[in-house]
SELUMMI-89872 format. One line per 10 residues: number of its first residue (from 1); for each residue z, y, x of N, C-alpha, C. Coordinates in steps of 0.02 Angstrom, whole numbers, plus 50000, padded with zeros to 5 digits. Each point is the difference from the previous one (the first is absolute). Layout:
NUM = Z/Y/X/Z/Y/X/Z/Y/X ~ ...
//
This chain:
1 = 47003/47035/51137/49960/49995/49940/49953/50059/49994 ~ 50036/50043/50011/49944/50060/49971/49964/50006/50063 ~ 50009/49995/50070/49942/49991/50053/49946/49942/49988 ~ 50034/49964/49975/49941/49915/49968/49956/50007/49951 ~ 50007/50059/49960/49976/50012/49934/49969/50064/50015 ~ 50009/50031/50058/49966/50084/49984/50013/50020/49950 ~ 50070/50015/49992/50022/50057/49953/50016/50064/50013 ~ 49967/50065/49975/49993/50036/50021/50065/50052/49999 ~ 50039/49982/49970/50077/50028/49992/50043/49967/50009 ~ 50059/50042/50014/50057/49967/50027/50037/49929/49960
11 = 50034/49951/50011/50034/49946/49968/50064/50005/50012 ~ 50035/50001/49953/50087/50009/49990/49994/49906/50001 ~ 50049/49984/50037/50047/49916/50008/50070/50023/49963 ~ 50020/49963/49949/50062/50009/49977/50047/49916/49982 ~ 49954/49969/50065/50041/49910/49995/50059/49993/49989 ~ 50047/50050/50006/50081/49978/49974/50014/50031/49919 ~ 49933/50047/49996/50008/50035/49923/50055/50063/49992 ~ 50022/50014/50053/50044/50067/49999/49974/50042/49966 ~ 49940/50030/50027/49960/50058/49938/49975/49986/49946 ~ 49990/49924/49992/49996/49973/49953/50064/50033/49923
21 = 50065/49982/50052/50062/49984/49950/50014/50066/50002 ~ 49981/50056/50025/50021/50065/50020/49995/50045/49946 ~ 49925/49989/49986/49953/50014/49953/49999/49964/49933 ~ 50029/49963/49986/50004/49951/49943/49913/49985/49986 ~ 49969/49961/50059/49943/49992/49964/49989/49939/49972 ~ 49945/49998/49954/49998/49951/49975/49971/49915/50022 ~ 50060/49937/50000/49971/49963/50056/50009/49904/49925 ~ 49979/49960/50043/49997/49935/49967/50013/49954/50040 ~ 50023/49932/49964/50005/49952/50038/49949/49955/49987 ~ 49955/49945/50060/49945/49965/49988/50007/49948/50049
31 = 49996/49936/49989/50016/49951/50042/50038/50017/50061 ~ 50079/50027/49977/50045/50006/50051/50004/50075/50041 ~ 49939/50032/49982/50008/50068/50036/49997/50045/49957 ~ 50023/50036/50032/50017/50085/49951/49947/50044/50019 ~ 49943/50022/49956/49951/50028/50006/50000/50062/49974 ~ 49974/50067/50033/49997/50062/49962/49933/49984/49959 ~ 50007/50046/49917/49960/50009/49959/49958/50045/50017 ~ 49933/49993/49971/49929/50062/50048/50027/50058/49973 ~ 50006/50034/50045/49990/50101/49972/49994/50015/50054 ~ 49966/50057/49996/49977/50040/50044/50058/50084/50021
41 = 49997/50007/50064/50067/50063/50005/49953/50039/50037 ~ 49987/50073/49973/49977/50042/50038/50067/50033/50031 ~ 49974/50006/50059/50071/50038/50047/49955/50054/50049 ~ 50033/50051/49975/49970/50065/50068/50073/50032/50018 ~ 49982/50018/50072/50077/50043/50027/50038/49949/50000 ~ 49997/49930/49981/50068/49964/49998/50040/49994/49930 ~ 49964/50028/49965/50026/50003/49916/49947/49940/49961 ~ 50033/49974/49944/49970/49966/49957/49973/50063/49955 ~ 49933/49996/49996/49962/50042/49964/49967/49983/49937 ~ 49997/49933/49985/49970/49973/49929/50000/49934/50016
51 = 50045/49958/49930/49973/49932/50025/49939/49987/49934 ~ 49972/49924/50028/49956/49993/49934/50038/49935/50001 ~ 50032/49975/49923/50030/49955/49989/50007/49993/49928 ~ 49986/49941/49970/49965/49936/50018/49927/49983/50028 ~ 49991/49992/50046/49913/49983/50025/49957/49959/49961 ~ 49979/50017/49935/49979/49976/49953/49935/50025/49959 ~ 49956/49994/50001/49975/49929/50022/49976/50034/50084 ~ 50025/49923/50052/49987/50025/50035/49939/50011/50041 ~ 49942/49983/49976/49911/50016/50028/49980/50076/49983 ~ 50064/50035/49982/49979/50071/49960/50070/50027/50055
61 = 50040/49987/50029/50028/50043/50034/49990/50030/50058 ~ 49973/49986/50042/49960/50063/50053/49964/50034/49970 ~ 49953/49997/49953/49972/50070/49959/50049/50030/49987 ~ 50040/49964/49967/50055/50080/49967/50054/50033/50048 ~ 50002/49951/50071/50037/50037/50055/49982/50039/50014 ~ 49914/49999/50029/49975/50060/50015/49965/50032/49956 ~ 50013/49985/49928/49966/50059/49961/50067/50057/50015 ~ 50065/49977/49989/50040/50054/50004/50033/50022/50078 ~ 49952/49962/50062/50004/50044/50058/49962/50045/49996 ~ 49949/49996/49963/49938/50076/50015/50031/50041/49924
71 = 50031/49973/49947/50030/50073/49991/50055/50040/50018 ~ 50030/49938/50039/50053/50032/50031/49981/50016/50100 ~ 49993/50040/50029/49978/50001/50037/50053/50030/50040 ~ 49991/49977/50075/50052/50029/50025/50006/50057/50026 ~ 50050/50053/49998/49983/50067/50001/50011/50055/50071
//
């Protein structure tokens, strides 16, 4: 997917939902499948660093991802 799409960052697969259930994130059911809810996880070093959750509204959430990557910058 993310080679098909040119995405420029890495893609976490979590098809059995382990980090899913690890993490208690937040997920739904929709014609038979169990779907994670949108948020966004900043992770540096391997740490969860900020989530943004609920992704709401979501045509306004990449502005506010990276409004608070450039004030948070990495050091």
């Amino acid at each position: 997917m993310a080679g098909r799409l040119h995405v420029p960052f890495e893609i976490l697969s979590d098809t059995e939902f382990r980090l899913t259930d690890r993490l208690r994130l937040p997920t739904f059911n929709a014609d038979g499948l169990r779907l994670l809810k949108r948020l966004t996880l900043v992770v540096r070093d391997g740490r969860i660093e900020h989530v943004f959750y609920p992704v709401f509204p979501p045509d306004q959430s990449a502005t506010e991802v990276l409004a608070w990557l450039k004030a948070n910058p990495i050091s």
